[in-house]
C-alpha positions as CSV (number, residue, x, y, z in Angstrom):
1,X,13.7,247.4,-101.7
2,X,11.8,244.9,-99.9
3,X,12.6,243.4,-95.9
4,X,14.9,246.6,-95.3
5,X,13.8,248.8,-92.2
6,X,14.2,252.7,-91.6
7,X,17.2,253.6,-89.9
8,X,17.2,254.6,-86.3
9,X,19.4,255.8,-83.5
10,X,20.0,253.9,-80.2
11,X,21.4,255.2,-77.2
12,X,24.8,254.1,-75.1
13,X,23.3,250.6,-73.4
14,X,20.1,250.9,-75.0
15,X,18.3,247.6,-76.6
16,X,15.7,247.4,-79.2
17,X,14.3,244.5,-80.3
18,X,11.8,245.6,-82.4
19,X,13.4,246.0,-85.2
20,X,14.8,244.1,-87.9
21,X,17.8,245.4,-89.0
22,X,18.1,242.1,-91.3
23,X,20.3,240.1,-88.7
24,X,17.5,237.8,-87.6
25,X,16.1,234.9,-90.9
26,X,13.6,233.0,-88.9
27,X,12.6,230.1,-91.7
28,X,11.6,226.4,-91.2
29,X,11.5,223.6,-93.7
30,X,9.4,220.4,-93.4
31,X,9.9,216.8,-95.1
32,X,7.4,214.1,-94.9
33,X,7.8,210.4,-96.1
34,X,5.0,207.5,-96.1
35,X,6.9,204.1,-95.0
36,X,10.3,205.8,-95.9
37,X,9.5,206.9,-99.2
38,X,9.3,210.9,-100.5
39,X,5.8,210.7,-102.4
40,X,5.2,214.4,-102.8
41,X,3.3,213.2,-105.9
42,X,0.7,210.7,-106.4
43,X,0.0,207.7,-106.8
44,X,3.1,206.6,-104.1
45,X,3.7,204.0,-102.2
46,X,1.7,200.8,-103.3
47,X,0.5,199.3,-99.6
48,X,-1.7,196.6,-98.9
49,X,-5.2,197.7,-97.6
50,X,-5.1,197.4,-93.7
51,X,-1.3,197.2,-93.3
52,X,0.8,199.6,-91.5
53,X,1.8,202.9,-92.2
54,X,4.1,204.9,-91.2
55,X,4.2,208.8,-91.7
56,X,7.8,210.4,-90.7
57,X,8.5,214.2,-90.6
58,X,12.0,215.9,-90.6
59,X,11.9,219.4,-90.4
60,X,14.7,222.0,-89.4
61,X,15.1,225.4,-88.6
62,X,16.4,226.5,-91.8
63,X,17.0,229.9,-90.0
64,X,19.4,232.2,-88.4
65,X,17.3,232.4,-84.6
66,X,15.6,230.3,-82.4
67,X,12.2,228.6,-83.1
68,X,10.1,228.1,-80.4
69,X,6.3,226.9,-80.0
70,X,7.0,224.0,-82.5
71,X,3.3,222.4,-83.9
72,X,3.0,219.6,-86.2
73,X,-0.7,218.9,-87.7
74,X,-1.8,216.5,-90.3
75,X,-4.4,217.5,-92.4
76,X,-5.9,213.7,-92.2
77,X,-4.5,212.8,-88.7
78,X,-4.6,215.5,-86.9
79,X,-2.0,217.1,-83.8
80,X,1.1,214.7,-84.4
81,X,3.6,214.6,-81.0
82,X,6.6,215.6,-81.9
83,X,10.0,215.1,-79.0
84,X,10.8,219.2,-78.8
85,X,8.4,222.2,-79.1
86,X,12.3,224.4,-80.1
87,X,14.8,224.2,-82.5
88,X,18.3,225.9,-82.8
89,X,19.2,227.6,-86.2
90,X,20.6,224.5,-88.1
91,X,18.8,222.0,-85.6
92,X,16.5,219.2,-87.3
93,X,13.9,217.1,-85.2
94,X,12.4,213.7,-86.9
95,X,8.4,213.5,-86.1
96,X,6.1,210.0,-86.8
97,X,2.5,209.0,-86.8
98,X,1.1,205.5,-87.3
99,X,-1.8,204.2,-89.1
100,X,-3.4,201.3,-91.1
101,X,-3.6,201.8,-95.1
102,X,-7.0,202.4,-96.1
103,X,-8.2,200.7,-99.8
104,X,-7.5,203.9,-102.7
105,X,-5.8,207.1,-103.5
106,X,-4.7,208.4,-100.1
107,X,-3.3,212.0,-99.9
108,X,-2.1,214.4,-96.7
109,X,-0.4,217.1,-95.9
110,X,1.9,218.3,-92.9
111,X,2.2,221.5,-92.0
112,X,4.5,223.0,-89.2
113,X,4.8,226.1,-87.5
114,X,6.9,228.1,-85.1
115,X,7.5,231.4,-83.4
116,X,10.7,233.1,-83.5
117,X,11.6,235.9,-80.7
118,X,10.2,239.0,-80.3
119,X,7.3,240.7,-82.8
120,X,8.3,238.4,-85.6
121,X,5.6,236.5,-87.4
122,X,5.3,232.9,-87.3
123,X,6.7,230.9,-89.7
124,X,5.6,227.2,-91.6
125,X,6.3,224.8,-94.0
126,X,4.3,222.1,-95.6
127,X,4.7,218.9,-97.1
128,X,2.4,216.3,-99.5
129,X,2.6,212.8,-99.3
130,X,0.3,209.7,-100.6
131,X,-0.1,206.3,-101.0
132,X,-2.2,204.0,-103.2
133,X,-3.8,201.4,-100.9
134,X,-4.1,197.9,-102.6
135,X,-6.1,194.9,-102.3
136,X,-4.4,192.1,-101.1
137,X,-2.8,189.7,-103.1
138,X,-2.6,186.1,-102.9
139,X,-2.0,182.8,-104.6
140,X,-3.2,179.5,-103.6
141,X,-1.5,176.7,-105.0
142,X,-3.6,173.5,-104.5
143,X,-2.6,169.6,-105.2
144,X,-4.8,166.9,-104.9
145,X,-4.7,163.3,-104.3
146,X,-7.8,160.8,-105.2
147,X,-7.3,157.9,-102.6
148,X,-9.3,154.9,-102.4
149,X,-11.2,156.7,-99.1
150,X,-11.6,159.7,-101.1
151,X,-10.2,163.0,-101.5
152,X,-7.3,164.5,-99.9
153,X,-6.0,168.1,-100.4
154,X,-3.1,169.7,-99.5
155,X,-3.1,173.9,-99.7
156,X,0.0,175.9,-99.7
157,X,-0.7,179.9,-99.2
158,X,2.0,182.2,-100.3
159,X,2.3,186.2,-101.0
160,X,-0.3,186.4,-98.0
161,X,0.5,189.6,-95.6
162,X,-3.3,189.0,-93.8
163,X,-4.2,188.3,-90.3
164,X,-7.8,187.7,-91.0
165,X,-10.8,189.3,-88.5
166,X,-14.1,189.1,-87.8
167,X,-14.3,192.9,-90.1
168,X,-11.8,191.3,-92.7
169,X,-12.8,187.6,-92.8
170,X,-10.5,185.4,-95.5
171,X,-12.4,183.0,-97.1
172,X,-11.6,180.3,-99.6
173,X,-13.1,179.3,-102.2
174,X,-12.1,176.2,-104.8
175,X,-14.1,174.0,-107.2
176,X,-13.1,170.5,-108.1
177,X,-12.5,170.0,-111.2
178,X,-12.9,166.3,-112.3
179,X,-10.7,164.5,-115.5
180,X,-12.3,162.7,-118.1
């Protein structure tokens, strides 16, 4: 029989608290989403190349004690802040880091851990997410009117989710194309 311990004797008023007489479950679980979607598998997510991101983490003490000493790291991102460092048995706590997507396959991992009282071991949880990052897409609709002083060209842009740089430059290119 496994996680049973050998019995023991405790006197009037006395405490022992370091043993586990199967009372305390320590046990946390972690959930991780990329812009609100659960992409535990790739590809994911389809997201423009330098547009936001946004990485959220629920976890919970899935357990029957408190959970203490509460860390969050991202495998990609690093320490992520999280608004408690303890969690009630039952209690959840929702965690986010930012970033801009990069062009590809894009994969990380969360992983939490916490202490529970006493000589227990820690416990952790860890959660996959991903994204495909995407070029951007755009169409250009162009119309053209030959005047008498020459050319003049009107250019709608749609489908463009862009703020152009001086490390992402948009440039545009056309070629006139003349009727017989």
């Amino acid at each position: 029989m496994t996680g049973s311990t050998q019995g023991f004797l405790l006197a009037s008023g006395e405490t022992n608290r370091t043993k586990d007489a199967g009372i305390y479950r320590p046990s946390i679980a972690l959930k991780k989403y990329t812009n609100n979607e659960d992409a535990d598998t790739a590809p994911g997510p389809a997201i423009s190349e330098h547009s936001p991101v946004t990485w959220t983490y629920y976890m919970t003490n899935t357990g029957s004690v408190l959970l203490e000493n509460i860390a969050l790291v991202d495998d990609r991102i690093g320490p992520v802040t999280c608004p408690v460092t303890s969690l009630l048995p039952n209690a959840s706590t929702l965690c986010t880091a930012h970033g801009l997507a990069s062009l590809g396959q894009y994969a990380n991992k969360g992983t939490v851990t916490a202490s529970p009282p006493s000589s227990m071991p820690p416990v952790s949880a860890e959660d996959m997410s991903h994204y495909n990052g995407t070029t951007r897409v755009m169409q250009v609709d162009a119309l053209s009117e030959c005047r008498a002083d020459g050319v003049f060209v009107d250019v709608a842009v749609s489908g463009l989710n862009f703020v152009p740089s001086s490390s992402t430059p948009l440039t545009l290119t056309w070629q006139t194309v003349t009727g017989t």
